[in-house]
Structures are given as C-alpha cells and as structure tokens.
C-alpha positions in Angstrom: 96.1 67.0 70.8 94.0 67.5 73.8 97.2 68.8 75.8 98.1 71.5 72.9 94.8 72.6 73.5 94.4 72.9 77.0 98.1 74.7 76.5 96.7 77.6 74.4 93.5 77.2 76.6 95.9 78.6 79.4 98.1 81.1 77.5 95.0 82.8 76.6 94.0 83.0 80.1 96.8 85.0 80.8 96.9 83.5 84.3 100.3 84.2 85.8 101.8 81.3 88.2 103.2 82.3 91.7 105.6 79.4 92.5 107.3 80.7 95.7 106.6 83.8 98.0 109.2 85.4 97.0 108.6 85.7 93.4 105.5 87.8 94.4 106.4 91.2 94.3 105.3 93.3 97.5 103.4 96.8 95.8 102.6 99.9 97.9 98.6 100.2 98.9 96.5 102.2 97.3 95.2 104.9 99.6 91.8 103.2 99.2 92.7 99.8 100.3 95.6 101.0 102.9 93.9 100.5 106.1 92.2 97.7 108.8 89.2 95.8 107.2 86.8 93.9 109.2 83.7 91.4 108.4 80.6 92.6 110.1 78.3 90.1 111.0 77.8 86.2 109.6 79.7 85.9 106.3 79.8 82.4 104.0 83.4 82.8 104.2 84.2 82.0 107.9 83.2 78.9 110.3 80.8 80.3 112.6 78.4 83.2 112.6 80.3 84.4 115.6 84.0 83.9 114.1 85.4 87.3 112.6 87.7 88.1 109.7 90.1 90.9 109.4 92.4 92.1 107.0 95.3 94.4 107.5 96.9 96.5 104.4 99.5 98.9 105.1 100.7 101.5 102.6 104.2 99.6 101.9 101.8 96.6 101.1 102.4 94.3 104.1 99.2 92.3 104.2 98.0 90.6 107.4 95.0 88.0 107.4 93.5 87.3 110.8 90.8 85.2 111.3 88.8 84.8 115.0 87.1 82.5 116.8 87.5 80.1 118.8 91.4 80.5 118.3 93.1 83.0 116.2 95.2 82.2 112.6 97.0 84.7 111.3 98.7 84.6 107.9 100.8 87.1 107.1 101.6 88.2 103.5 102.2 91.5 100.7 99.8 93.0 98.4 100.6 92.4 94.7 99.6 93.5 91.3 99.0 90.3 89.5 97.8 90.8 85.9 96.4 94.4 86.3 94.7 93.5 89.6 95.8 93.5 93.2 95.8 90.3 95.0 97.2 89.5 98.4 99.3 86.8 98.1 100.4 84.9 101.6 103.4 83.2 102.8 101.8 79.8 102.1 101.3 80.7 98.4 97.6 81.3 98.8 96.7 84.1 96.0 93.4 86.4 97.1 91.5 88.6 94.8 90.4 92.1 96.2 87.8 94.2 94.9 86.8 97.2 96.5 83.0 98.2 95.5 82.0 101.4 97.3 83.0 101.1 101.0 83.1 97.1 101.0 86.2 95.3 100.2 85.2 91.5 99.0 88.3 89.3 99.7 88.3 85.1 100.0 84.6 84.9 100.5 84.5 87.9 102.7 82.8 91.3 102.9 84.6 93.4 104.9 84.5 97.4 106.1 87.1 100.0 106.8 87.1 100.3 110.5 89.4 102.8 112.7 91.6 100.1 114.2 92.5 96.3 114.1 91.2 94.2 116.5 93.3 93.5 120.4 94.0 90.1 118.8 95.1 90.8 115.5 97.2 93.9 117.4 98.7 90.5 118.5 99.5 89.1 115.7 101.1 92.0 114.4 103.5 92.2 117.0 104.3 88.0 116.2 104.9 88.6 113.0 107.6 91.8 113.5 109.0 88.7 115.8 108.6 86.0 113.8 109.3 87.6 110.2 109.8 83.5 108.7 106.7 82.5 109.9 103.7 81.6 107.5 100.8 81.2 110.4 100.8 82.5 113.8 98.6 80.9 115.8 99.6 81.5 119.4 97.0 84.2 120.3 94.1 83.4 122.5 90.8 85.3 121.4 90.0 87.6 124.1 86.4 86.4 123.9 87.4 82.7 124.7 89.5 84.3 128.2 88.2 82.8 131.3 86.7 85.2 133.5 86.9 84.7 137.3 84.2 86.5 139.7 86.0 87.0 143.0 83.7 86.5 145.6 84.3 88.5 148.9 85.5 86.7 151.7 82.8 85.6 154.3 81.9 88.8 156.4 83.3 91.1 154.0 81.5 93.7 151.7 
C-alpha cells in the first residue's frame, strides 16, 4: 500500500528522471542567461570565502561549471528545459536549477553576476574541454592565484 502511494506521490510531482547524459536534450540559451556568470564574494555554496564559482552558458547551450581555489574543477555540460524550467545538467548526471532574479542568477547554492569575460582559468578549461570532448571533470588547471612567484634578485654589484 505504502509503495502505490509513494508511486502516485511521484507521478504527481511530475519529476522527470535523467538516466544518462545523453537523454538530456542540449536547448539554445536564452539571451538572458547566454553569457559568463561569476560569484562575487563569500557564497554558502563554495569551500572557502576565497574560492570562486563560475558558470559559462553559451547561446547553443553548452554549459561550463568551473569552480576555483585552491585547484580548479571544471564540469562541463548543456542547458536543458526540464519540466518548463531550464536546468543545467552535467556530464556526471548532476541536474542544476537556474533562476534568474533581476541581474543575479542563483544556480547550486550560488549567486552569481553577468560579467564581461570568464576567468584566465576557466579560459582554460574551455580550451580542455574542445580537447577533451568525453571528459566529465577537468581538473588539470592550476589557479593562477596558487602560481609561485619568484623575485629575481640582482646579482651582487648589479642595479
């Protein structure tokens, strides 16, 4: 009894299963959500106040998650209408509401802005991903904040 229940529980729902990526089907961007989003400041959604989220959203409705901090993960994946509602659903079958309020897109915990262009590391990850089209994560970026920098000192008796 308590099975039939939870059965018509669901069907009511109208929740809508996603069993492989490929099922999902990619949908072009809405102007207003084509573009390079970007968390400013500490959000509940990341690790550290200092990590940074980004999304990416072109207008065919390749998606491109990339998250920053001490190392960057990447997760590529397509924009999708999933009952009446677009979602981005990545390659490792994680399905993410968005909802656009104003200026502010909220996406997985995340408050992010429309800014002119994507981060150098997420620039990255966009190139891995044209060259590594099967992957689910990319994760061989080093952030540019974590970079070693070396003073060069001048030689003894040079300016």
């Amino acid at each position: 009894m308590k099975k039939w229940m939870l059965l018509g529980a669901l069907a009511l729902t109208g929740c809508a299963q996603i069993d492989q990526y490929q099922q999902a089907v990619k949908t072009p961007a809405p102007a207003n959500l084509q573009g390079y989003w970007q968390t400013t400041g500490p959000q509940r959604g990341l690790i550290s106040d200092r990590a940074m989220g980004s999304l990416i959203i072109t207008a065919e409705g390749d998606t491109l998650d990339c998250r920053q901090w001490q190392r960057v993960i990447a997760k590529p994946g397509k924009l999708t209408l999933l009952n009446g509602e677009y979602v981005n659903v990545n390659k490792q079958l994680r399905v993410m509401p968005l909802a656009l309020e104003g200026n502010e897109l909220h996406y997985d915990k995340l408050t992010l802005k429309k800014v002119e262009q994507p981060t150098i590391e997420c620039q990255q990850a966009l190139e891995q991903v044209a060259l590594q089209p099967d992957a689910a994560v990319i994760q061989n970026i080093e952030p540019h904040n974590m970079r070693a920098v070396f003073a060069t000192q001048p030689a003894a008796g040079q300016p």
